[in-house]
C-alpha positions, 0 to 999 in steps of 0.5 A: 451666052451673050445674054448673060451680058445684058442680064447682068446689068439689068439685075443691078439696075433694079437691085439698085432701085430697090435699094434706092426705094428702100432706104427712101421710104425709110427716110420718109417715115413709112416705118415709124409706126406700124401698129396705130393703123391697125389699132385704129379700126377699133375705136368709134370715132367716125359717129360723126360720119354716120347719118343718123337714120343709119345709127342703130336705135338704142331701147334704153335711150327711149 
């Protein structure tokens, strides 16, 4: 039973954190924008990192 003592201030503790946690991410911005990263894979704008050894061959471009 005595444990319960110490339980009980250690769950506050990190319920406080997360709260803390939470509302510090939100304030930094983490949440403004959570649909451009994923939209981002689709667009070819890395051409310029590509080697061009490594870019496929076109036919029609010969």
């Amino acid at each position: 039973m005595e444990i319960i003592f110490l339980l009980i201030p250690i769950a506050i503790i990190l319920v406080a954190f997360a709260i803390w946690a939470f509302s510090w991410s939100v304030k930094s911005g983490q949440f403004d924008d959570l649909e451009s990263p994923a939209h981002s894979i689709l667009f070819e704008d890395d051409n310029e990192l590509i080697p061009d050894d490594a870019k496929p061959k076109d036919k029609d471009r010969d």
